[in-house]
Structure formats: structure tokens, C-alpha cells
C-alpha positions as a Markdown table, in Angstrom:
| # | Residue | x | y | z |
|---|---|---|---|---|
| 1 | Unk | 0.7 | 1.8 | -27.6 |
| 2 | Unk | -2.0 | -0.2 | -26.1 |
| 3 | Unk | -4.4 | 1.9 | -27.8 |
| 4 | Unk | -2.8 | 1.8 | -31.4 |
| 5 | Unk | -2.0 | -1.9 | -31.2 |
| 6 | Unk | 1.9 | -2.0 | -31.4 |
| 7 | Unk | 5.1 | -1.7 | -29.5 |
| 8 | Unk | 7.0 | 1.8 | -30.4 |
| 9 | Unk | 9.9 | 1.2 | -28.5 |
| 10 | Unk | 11.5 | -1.9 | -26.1 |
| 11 | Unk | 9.2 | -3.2 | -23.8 |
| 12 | Unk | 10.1 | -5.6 | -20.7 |
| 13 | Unk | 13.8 | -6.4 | -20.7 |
| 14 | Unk | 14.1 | -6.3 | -24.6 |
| 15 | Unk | 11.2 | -8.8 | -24.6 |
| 16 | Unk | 9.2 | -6.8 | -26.6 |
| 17 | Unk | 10.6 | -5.0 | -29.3 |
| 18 | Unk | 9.1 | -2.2 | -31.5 |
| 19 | Unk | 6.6 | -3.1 | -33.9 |
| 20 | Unk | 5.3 | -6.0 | -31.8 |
| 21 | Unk | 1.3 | -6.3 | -31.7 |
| 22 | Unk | -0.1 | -5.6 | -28.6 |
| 23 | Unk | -4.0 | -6.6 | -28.4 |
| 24 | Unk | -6.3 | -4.1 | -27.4 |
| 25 | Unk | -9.0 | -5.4 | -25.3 |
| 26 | Unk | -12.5 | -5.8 | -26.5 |
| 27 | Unk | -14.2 | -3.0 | -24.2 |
| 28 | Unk | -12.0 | -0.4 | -25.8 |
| 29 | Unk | -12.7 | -1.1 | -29.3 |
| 30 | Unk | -16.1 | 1.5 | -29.3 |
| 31 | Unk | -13.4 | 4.3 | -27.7 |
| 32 | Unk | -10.5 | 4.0 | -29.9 |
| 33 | Unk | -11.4 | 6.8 | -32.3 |
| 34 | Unk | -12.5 | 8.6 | -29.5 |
| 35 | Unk | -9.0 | 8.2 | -27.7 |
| 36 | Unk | -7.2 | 8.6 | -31.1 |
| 37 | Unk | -8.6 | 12.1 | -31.0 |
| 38 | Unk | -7.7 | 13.0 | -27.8 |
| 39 | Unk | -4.4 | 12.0 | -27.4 |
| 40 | Unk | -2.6 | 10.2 | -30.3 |
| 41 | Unk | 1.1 | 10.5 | -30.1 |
| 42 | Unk | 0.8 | 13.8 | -28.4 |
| 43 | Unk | -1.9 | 16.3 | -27.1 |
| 44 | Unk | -2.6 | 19.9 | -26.2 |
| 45 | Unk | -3.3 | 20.7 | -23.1 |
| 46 | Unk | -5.0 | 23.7 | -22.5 |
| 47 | Unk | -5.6 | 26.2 | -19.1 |
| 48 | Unk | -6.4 | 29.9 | -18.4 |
| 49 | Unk | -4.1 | 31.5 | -16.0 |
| 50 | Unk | -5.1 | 33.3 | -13.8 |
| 51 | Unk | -2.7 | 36.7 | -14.4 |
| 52 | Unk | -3.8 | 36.8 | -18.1 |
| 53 | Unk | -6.7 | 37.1 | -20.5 |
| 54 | Unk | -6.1 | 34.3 | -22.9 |
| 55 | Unk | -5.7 | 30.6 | -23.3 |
| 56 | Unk | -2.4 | 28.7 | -22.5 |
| 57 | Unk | -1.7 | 25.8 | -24.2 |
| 58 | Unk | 1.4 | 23.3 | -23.0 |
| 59 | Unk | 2.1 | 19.9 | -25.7 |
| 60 | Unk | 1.9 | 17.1 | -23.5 |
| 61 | Unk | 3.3 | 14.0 | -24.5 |
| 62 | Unk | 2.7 | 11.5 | -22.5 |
| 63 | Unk | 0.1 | 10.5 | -19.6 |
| 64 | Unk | -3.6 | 11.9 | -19.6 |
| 65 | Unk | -5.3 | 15.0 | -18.9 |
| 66 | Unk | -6.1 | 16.1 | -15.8 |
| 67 | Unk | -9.6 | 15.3 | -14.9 |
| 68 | Unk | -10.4 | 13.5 | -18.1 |
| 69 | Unk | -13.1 | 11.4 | -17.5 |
| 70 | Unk | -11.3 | 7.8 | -18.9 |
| 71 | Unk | -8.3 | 8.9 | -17.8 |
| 72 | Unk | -8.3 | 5.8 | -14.9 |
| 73 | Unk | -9.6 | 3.2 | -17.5 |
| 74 | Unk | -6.7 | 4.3 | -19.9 |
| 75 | Unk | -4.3 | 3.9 | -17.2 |
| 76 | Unk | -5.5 | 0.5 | -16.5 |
| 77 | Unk | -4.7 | -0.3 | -19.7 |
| 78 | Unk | -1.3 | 0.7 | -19.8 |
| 79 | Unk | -0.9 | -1.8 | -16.8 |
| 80 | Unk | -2.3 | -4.5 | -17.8 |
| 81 | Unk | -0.2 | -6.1 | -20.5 |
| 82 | Unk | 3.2 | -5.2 | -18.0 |
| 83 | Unk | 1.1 | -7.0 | -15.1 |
| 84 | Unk | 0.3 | -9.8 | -17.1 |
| 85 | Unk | 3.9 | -10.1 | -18.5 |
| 86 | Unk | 5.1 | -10.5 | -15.2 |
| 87 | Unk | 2.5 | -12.8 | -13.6 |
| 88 | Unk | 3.4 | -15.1 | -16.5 |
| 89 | Unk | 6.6 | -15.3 | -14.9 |
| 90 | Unk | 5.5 | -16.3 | -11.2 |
| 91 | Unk | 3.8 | -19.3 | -11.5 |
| 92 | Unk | 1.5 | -19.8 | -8.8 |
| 93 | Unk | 1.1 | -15.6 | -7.9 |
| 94 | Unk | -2.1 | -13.9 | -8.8 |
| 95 | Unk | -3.4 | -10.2 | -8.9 |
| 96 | Unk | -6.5 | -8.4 | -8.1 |
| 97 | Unk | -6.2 | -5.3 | -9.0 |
| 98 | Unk | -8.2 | -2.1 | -9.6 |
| 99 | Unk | -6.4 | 1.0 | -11.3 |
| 100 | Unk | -3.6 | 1.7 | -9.6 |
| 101 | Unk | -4.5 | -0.5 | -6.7 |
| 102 | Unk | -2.5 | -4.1 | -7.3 |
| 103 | Unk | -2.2 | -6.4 | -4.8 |
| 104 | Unk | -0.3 | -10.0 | -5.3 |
| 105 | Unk | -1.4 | -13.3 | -4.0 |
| 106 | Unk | 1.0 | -16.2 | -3.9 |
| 107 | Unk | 3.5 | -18.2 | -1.5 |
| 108 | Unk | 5.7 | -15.1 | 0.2 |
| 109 | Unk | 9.0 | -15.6 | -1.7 |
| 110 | Unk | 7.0 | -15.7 | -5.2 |
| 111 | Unk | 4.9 | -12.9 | -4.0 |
| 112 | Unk | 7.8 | -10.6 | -3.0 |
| 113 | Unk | 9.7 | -11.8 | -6.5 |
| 114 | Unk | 6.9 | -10.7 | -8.7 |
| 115 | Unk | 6.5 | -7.2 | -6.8 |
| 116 | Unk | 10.0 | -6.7 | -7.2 |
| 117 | Unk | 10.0 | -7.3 | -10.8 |
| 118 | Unk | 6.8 | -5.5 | -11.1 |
| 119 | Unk | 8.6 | -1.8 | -9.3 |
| 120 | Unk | 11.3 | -2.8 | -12.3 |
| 121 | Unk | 9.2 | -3.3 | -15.0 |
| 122 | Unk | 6.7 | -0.3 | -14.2 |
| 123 | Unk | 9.7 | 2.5 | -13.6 |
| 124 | Unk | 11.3 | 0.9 | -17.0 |
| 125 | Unk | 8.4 | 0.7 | -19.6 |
| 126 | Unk | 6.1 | 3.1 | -17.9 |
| 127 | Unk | 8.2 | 5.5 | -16.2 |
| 128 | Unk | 6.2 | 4.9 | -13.3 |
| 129 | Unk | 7.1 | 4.7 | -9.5 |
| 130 | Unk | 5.4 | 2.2 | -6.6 |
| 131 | Unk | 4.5 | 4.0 | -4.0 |
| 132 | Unk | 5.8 | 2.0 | -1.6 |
| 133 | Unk | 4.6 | 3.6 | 1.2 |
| 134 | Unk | 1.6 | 2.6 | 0.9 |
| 135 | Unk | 2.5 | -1.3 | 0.7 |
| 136 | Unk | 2.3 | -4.0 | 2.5 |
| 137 | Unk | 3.0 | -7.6 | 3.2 |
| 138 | Unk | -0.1 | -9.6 | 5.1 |
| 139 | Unk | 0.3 | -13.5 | 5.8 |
| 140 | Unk | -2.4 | -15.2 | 7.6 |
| 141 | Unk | -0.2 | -17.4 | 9.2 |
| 142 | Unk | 1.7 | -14.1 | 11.1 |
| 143 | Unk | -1.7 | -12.6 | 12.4 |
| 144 | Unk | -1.2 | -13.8 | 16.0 |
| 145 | Unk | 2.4 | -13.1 | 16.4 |
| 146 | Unk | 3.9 | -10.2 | 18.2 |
| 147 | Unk | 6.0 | -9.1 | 15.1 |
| 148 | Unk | 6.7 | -10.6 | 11.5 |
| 149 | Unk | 9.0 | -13.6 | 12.3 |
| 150 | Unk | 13.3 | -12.9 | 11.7 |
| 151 | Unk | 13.3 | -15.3 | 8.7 |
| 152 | Unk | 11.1 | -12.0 | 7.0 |
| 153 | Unk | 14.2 | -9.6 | 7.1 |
| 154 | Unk | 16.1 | -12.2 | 5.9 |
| 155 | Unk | 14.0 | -13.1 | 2.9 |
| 156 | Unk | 13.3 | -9.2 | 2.0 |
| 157 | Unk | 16.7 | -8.8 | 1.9 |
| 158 | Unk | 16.9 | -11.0 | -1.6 |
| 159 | Unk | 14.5 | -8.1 | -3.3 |
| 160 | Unk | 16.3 | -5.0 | -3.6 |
| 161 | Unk | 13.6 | -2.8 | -4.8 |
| 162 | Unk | 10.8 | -3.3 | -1.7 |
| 163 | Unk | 13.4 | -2.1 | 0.9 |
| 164 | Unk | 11.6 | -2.2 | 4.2 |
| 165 | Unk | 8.7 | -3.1 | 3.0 |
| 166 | Unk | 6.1 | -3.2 | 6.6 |
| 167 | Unk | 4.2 | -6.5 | 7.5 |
| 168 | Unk | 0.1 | -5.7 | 8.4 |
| 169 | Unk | 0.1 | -8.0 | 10.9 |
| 170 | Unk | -3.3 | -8.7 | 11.7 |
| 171 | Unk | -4.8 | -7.3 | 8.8 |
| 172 | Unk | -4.8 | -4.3 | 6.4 |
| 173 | Unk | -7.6 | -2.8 | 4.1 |
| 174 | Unk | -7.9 | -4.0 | 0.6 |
| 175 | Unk | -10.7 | -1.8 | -1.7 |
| 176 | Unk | -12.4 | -0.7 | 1.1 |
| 177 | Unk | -12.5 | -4.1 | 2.6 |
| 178 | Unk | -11.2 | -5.5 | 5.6 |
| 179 | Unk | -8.7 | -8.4 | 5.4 |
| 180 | Unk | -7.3 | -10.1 | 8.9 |
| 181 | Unk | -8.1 | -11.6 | 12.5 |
| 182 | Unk | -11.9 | -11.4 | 13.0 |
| 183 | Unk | -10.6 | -9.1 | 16.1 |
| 184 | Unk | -9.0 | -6.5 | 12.7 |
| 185 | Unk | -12.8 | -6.6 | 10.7 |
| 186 | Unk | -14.6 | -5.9 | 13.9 |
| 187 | Unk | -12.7 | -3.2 | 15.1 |
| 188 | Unk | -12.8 | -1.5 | 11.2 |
| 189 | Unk | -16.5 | -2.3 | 10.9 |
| 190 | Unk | -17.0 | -0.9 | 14.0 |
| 191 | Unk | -15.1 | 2.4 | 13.5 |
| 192 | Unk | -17.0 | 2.4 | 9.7 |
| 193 | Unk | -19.9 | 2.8 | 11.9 |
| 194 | Unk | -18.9 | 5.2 | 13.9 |
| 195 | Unk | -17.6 | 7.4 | 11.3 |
| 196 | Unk | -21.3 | 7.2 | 9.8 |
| 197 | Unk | -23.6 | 7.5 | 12.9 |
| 198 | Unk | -21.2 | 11.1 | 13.0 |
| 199 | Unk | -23.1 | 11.9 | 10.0 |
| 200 | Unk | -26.6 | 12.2 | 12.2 |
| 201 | Unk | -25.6 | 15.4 | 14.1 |
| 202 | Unk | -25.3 | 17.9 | 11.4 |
| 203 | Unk | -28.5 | 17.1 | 9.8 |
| 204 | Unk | -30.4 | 16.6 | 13.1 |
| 205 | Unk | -30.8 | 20.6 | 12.3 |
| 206 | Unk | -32.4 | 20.5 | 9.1 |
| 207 | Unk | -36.6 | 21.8 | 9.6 |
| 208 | Unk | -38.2 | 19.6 | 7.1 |
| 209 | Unk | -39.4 | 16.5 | 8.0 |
| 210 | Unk | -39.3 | 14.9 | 4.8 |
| 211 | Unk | -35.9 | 16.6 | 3.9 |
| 212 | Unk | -34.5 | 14.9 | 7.2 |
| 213 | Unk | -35.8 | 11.5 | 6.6 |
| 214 | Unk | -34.2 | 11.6 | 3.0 |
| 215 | Unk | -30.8 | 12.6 | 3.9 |
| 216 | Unk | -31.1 | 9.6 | 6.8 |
| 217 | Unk | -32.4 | 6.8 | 4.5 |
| 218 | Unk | -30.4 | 7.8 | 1.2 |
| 219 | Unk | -27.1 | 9.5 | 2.5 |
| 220 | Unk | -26.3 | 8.0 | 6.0 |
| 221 | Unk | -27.8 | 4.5 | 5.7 |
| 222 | Unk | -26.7 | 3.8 | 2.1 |
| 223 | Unk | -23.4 | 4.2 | 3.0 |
| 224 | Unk | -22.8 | 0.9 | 4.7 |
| 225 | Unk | -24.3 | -0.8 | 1.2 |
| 226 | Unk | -21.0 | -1.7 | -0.3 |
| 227 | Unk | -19.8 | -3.2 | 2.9 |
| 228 | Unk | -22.8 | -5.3 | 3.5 |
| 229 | Unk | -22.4 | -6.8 | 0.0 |
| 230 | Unk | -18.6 | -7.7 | 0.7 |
| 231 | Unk | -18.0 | -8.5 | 3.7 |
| 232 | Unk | -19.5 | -12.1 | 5.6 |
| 233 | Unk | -23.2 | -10.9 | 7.3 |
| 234 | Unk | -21.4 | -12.2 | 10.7 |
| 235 | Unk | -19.6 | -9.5 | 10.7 |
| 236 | Unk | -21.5 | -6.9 | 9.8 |
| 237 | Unk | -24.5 | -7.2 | 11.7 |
| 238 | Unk | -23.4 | -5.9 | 14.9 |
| 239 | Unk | -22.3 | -2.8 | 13.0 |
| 240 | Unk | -25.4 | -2.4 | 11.1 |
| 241 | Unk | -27.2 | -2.9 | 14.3 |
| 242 | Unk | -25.1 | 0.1 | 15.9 |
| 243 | Unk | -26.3 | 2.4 | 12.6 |
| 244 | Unk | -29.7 | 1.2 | 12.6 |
| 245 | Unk | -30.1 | 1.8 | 16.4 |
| 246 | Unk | -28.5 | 5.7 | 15.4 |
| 247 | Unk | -30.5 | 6.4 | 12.9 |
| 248 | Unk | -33.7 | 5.3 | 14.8 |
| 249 | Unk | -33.1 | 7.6 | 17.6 |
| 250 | Unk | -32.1 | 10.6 | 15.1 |
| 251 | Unk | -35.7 | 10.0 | 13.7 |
| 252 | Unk | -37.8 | 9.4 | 17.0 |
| 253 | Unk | -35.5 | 12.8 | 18.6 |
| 254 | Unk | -36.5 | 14.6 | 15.2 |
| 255 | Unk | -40.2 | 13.7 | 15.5 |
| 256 | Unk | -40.3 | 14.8 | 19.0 |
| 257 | Unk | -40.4 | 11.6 | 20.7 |
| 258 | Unk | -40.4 | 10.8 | 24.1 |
| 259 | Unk | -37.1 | 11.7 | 25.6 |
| 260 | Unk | -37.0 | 8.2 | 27.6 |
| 261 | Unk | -36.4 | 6.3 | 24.1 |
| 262 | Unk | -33.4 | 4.8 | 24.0 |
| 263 | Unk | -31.8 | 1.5 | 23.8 |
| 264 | Unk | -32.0 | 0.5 | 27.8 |
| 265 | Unk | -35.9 | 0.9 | 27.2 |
| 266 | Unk | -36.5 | -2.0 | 25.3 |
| 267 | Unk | -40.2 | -1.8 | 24.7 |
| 268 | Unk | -40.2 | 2.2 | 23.8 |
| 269 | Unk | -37.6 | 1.6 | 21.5 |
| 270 | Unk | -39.1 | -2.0 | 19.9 |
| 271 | Unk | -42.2 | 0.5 | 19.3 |
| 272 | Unk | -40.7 | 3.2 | 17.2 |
| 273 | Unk | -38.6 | 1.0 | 15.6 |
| 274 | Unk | -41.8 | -1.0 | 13.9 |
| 275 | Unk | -43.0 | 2.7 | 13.4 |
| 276 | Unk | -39.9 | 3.6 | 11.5 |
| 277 | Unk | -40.1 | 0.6 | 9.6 |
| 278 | Unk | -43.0 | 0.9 | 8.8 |
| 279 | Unk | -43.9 | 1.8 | 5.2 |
| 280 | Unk | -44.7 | 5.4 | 4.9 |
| 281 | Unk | -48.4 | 4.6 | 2.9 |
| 282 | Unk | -49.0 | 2.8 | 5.7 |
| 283 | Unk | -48.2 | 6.2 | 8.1 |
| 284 | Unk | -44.8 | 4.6 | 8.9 |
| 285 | Unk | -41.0 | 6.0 | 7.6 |
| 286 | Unk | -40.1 | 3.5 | 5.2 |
| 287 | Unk | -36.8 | 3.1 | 6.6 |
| 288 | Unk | -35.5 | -0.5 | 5.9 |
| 289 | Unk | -32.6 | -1.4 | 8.8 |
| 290 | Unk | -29.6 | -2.1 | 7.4 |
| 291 | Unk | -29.2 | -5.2 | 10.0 |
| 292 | Unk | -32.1 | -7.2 | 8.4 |
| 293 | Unk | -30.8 | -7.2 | 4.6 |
| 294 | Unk | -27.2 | -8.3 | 5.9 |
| 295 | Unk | -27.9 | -11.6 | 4.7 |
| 296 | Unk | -29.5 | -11.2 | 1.1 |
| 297 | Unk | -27.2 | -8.8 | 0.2 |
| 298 | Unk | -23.8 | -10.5 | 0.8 |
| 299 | Unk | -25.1 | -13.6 | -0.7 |
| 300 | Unk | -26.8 | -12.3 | -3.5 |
| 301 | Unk | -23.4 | -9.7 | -4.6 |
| 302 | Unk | -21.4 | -13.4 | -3.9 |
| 303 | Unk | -23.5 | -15.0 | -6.2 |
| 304 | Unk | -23.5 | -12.0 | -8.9 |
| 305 | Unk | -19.7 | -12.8 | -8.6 |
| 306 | Unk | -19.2 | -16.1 | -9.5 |
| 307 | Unk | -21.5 | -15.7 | -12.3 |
| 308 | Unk | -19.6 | -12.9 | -13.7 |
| 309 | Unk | -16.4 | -15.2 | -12.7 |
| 310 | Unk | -18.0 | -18.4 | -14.3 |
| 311 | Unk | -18.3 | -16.3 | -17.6 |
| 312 | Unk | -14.7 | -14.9 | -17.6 |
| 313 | Unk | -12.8 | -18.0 | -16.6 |
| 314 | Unk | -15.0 | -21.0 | -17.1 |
| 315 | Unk | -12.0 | -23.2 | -16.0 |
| 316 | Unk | -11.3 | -21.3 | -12.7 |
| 317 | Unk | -15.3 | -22.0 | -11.6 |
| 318 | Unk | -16.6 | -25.3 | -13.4 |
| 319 | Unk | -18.6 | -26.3 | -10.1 |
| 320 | Unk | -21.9 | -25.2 | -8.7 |
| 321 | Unk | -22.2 | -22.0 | -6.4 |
| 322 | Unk | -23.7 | -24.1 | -3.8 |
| 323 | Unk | -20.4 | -25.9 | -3.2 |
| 324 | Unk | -18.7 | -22.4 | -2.8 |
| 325 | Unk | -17.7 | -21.2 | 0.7 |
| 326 | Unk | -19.9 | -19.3 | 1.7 |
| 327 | Unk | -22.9 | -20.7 | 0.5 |
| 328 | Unk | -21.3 | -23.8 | 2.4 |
| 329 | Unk | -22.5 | -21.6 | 5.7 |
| 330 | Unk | -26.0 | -21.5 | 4.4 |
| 331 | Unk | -26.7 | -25.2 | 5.5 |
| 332 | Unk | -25.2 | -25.5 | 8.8 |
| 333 | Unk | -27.4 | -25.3 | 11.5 |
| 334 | Unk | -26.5 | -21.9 | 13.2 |
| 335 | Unk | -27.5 | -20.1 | 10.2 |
| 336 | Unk | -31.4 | -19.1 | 9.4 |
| 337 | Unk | -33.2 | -21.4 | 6.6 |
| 338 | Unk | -32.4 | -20.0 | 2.8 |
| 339 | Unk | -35.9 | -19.4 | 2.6 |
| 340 | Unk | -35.8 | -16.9 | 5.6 |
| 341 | Unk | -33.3 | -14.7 | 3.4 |
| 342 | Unk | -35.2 | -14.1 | 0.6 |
């Protein structure tokens, strides 16, 4: 419906009755004859089977096709004018969401009244269920207590539809991104790293030199990238430290190093590290630690942020970046000059 432009049946409560416009958005203009094509009211779904020579067909009516490639965006779409709806309700509860990956921002009793209208409004218009499993409830103000306060069970009582819902205490992982105690991010960033330093073993048996140092700097390093550009460089540096330290080792054991380097000798390792860094025209490795571009990169994605924010929702952002926590950090005095970033 979001796709033709118009209601075909009730929508939210008998809000929304058939015939009603719904707006597509602007992005989805270029792909509407595309989409028509594809799907329309109804589309057929084709497979081989494996216990016969031809082609089966099955008429699907509703949902998208397995492993089509807009398949997420399209979901998003059907979503989005339900999510909105129901935010319009909730004054003072936002969203940030991704696909099917919602999560609601407000005072707790608004909060938990919007999800619950939300898991109503999804199974009703969309036919679709929360997973609620896989939810949770975080409040800052809970992080240091033993368990979520009595006054919880009392209020999740009210919303019948988020039964038992579990309270992340210190902290729970949002897109890939640790939110909590600075005790929660350390101890994920630290397992993050852990999880890719792993990665150096099985390749420690590949024979080519250049092969090796490729698979190191584009497929073990890199993978720390997206966390470095969302999460504060204070607490990410002692993790990219820990990866950086890996991979030099992995390099120095592949070039046949002295055995003795390692971290406790301080001036062995200080050398091959300048030697890994080094660029390789200049008979170094090129390899760029991960530690020294902490800074630039979280404050360069933040700033790519609020410009993208500053275009979408002028009002929300009519003030300079440089009054924006954390650019805030950038002047005090534990933090490096601006000009030592760049």
C-alpha cells in the first residue's frame, strides 16, 4: 500500500480507512515501476525442487521474496508510516530504528505505552509479531543497582502485551554499539577485540608474504572501523591498542623475527612497530594502527552526522557542531590539541 499510494483496507484502529493516501517517500519514487513489477497485488514465486525436473511456482501474496535484494528497504517501508502513527501518539518518545531493529527513547511509562501500542498495531495492520525475546528495557538511572527497582513490575504490569519484558541493567547492545556503565563498553570492546585478534591464527599459515599482510591490514584490522567511528576514542583505544599490538606480533612472527619480541620488550617491539608502520615504498608494511586514527575517525563520522542531521531536521540541530558534546571534549585540557588530530 505504501508502494501504490493508498490504504486497501483499515489501518490503525479504523484510523485509516481504505482509499486513504499514504505518501511514498521520495527515495522510492526511481523504484516504483520496478517494485510494481515485482510484486503488485500478488507475485509468483518460483523454485526447483529438488525430487523433479521442472520449475515450481507457489502465488505469494503478501511479504517479499526470499533473498530479494530490496526486500529490507521494502520492509522498512511498510514500518514506517505504523511507527510514525504511533510516535504521534507519545509525545516526548522517539525512535531510532533500522529495518527491523526499533528501539524507543522516552520517560519509562511513555516508552513502555508506545511499545505496547506498537506490538498492537504491528500484529493488526501488518500481521506481524515482536520478537520479544529479544527486547529490552535499559534506564541509565538502574545501571548501578543490583536488580531493576519493585516499582518496574508494578508499572509493566499496566502493558499487557510486553509481559516480562527483561531490564539490561548495565547496558545492552544497540546496532552493534555498546550502550551502558563504562565498566559494560569496556568489557564489550574488549571481548570485540578478542574475537578479532582470533582471526590472526588461521592465517598465520598462509606462505605468501604479501597475501598475509593483506588479509591482516584489510580483513582483521578493518574490522574494528565501524566501532572506532561510533563509539567515544576513550573507549576504544585500549582495544585498538590490544589489536594493534596482535597484529604486529602476527607480522614480526611471519617475517621471522626475533622470538624475544613481545610486549614486555619494550625497545624490540617500539622497533618493529615503526617498521610495520612504516610505508611499504619506504621498505616498511604500510600498516596504519588502528590506535592512532581513534580520534579522527569518531570525530570526523560525528561530524558527518550532524551534517546529515542538520539537513533532515534543521530545527532539531540549529546550533553549531562545536557546541555539540563531544566536540565539547575537544577543548578541555586532557584531550590532545584539534590540530594534533588531523
Amino acid at each position: 500500500d505504501t508502494i501504490f499510494g493508498s490504504a486497501s483496507k483499515w489501518y490503525d484502529d479504523g484510523l485509516v480507512a481504505p482509499g486513504t493516501p499514504i505518501e511514498a517517500p521520495v527515495a522510492l519514487r526511481p523504484f516504483l515501476k520496478f517494485l510494481e513489477a515485482h510484486y503488485g497485488r500478488s507475485a509468483n514465486l518460483g523454485y526447483t525442487a529438488r525430487d523433479t525436473d521442472g520449475r515450481l511456482y507457489v502465488r505469494g501474496k503478501a511479504g517479499v521474496q526470499q533473498g530479494d535484494p530490496p526486500s529490507s528497504s521494502i520492509f522498512s517501508l511498510g514500518l514506517h508510516p505504523i511507527l510514525i502513527r504511533t510516535l504521534d501518539r507519545f509525545g516526548g518518545v522517539y525512535a531510532v530504528a533500522y529495518c527491523d531493529n526499533v528501539f524507543l527513547v522516552g520517560a519509562l511509562d511513555h516508552a513502555l505505552a508506545c511499545a505496547d501500542d506498537l506490538v498492537v498495531r504491528l500484529k493488526a495492520d501488518l500481521d506481524l509479531d515482536v520478537n520479544l525475546s529479544q527486547s529490552w528495557v535499559h534506564a541509565p538511572a538502574w545501571a548501578h543497582l543490583p536488580a531493576a527497582p519493585a516499582c518496574y513490575a508494578s508499572t509493566l504490569a499496566s502493558f499487557p502485551n510486553l509481559p516480562d519484558l527483561p531490564v539490561a541493567l548495565e547496558g545492552a547492545k544497540v546496532l552493534g554499539v555498546p550502550l551502558g556503565t563504562d565498566l559494560f563498553c569496556k568489557e564489550f570492546l574488549t571481548s570485540k577485540a578478542a574475537d578479532i585478534i582470533s582471526e590472526l591464527e588461521p592465517i598465520r599459515h598462509v606462505d605468501d608474504g604479501r597475501h598475509f599482510l593483506q588479509l591482516v591490514r584489510f580483513c582483521i584490522k578493518t574490522q574494528l572501523g565501524y566501532t572506532l567511528r561510533t563509539v567515544p576514542p576513550a573507549q576504544t583505544t585500549l582495544a585498538a591498542e590490544q589489536l594493534d599490538s596482535a597484529a604486529i606480533l602476527a607480522i614480526g612472527d611471519f617475517a621471522g623475527w626475533e622470538a624475544t619480541l613481545r610486549r614486555d620488550d619494550a625497545d624490540a617491539f617500539d622497533s618493529a612497530s615503526l617498521l610495520v608502520q612504516l610505508a611499504s615504498k619506504r621498505g616498511g608494511w604500510g600498516f596504519t594502527p588502528g590506535a592512532g586514527v581513534a580520534d579522527p575517525a569518531f570525530y570526523a563520522a560525528y561530524a558527518g552526522f550532524l551534517r546529515w542531521a542538520q539537513s533532515a531536521v534543521p530545527s532539531m540541530l540549529a546550533f553549531h557542531t562545536a557546541q555539540v558534546k563531544p566536540f565539547t571534549d575537544l577543548r578541555s585540557s586532557s584531550h590532545p590539541p584539534v590540530q594534533h588530530l588531523v
